[in-house]
N, C-alpha and C positions, 0 to 999 in steps of 0.2 A: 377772103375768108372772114364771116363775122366773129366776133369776139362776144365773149359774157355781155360785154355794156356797149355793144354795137346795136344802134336805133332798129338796124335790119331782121334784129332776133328776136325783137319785141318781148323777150320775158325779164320779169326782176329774178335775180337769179344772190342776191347779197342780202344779208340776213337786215343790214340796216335798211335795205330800203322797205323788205317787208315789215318791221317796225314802225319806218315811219307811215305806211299807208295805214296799219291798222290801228296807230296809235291817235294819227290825225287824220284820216279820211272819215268818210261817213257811211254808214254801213246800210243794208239795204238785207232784209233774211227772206228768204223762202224754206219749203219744204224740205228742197233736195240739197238749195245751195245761201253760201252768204256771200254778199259782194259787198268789199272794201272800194270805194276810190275816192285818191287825193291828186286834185291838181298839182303838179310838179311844177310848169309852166313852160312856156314853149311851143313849138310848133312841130314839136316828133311826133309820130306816131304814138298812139299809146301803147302801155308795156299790160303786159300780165305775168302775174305770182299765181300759183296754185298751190295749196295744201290740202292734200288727199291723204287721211290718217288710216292706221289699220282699221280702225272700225270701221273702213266704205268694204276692207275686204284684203283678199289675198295679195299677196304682189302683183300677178297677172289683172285682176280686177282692176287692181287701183289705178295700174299703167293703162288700163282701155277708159276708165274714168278721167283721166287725166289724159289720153290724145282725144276723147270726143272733147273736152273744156274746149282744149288747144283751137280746134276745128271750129266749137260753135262760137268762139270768141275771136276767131278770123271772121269770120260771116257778120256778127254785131258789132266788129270793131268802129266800123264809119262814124255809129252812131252816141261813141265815148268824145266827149273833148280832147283837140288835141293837145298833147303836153300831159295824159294825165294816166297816171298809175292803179291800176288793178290788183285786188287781190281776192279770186275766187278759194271760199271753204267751201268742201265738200262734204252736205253732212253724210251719215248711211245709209240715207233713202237716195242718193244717187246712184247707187250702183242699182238698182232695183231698179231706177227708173232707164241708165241706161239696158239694162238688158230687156227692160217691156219694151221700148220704143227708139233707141237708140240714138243716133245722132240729131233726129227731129225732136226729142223730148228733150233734151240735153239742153238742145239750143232754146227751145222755147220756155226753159226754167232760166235759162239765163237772160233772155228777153224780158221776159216778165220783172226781171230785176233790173235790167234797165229803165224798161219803164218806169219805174217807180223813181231813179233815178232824175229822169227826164221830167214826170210830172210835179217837182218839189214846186215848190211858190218863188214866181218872178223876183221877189223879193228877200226870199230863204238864200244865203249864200249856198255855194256848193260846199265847201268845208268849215265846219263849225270849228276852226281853231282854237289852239291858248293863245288868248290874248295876256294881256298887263293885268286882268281885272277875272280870270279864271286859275283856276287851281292849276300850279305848275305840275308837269307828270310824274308819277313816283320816283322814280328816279333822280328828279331834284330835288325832293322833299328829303332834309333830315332830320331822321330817325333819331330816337334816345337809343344806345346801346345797351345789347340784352342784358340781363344778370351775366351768365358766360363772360361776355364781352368787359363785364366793367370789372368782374371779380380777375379776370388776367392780364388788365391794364392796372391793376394795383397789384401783382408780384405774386398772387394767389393760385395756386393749383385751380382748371377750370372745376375739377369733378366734387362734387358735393357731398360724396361718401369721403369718411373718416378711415382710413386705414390704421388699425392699431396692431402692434408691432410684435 
């Protein structure tokens, strides 16, 4: 039986690792769709994330939007590094595209992102990481805290109306 993070199921399925793909991979947009990938490293097969938001459509939509990914991203898989994490957005124009053309349109929206993928410069790493000499991610960065924040770490009611008695 494969498990969530069994290499046989090939999808990210943890909300960290979809963070990290689209925090640090490199992103590639078309029309219909946007492809995230970050080398993981390794020699597994690569994985796929999908996020298909209501604006691709209904439930039933979004689940036929999300098994043609599934399918056209079995079919292009060869052609990802292995070791390396996917993460297809779906923008609204995929549903559209899946219903004009279906599984052959799907996949050749996501071809074409490969390619782009494939034709970067011999030279262009694959993942433009943080380095020591780039801005660390918001999430490292500290912030000054709000008014809110400093008037109730000094003993003060947060709210800024006067209540008078």
């Amino acid at each position: 039986m494969a498990g969530a993070g069994s290499p046989r199921r090939g999808r990210l399925s943890r909300s960290a690792d979809f963070d990290r793909v689209m925090r640090n991979g490199r992103s590639h947009a078309g029309r219909e769709l946007v492809l995230y990938v970050f080398p993981r490293g390794g020699d597994e097969p690569p994985r796929l994330g999908l996020s298909v938001s209501r604006k691709v459509g209904g439930a039933v939509e979004r689940n036929r939007v999300k098994r043609l990914l599934r399918e056209a991203f079995a079919h292009e898989s060869a052609r990802f590094p292995a070791g390396a994490d996917a993460v297809v957005i779906a923008r609204p124009g995929a549903r559209d595209l899946a219903d004009r053309e279906g599984l052959a349109g799907i996949q050749r929206a996501l071809a074409a992102l490969i390619e782009k993928l494939e034709s970067r410069r011999d030279d262009e790493p694959l993942v433009l990481g943080r380095g020591e000499d780039r801005t660390p991610p918001l999430a490292l960065v500290r912030r000054e805290p709000s008014r809110r924040q400093r008037s109730t770490q000094q003993g003060r009611p947060a709210s800024s109306h006067r209540h008078s008695g």
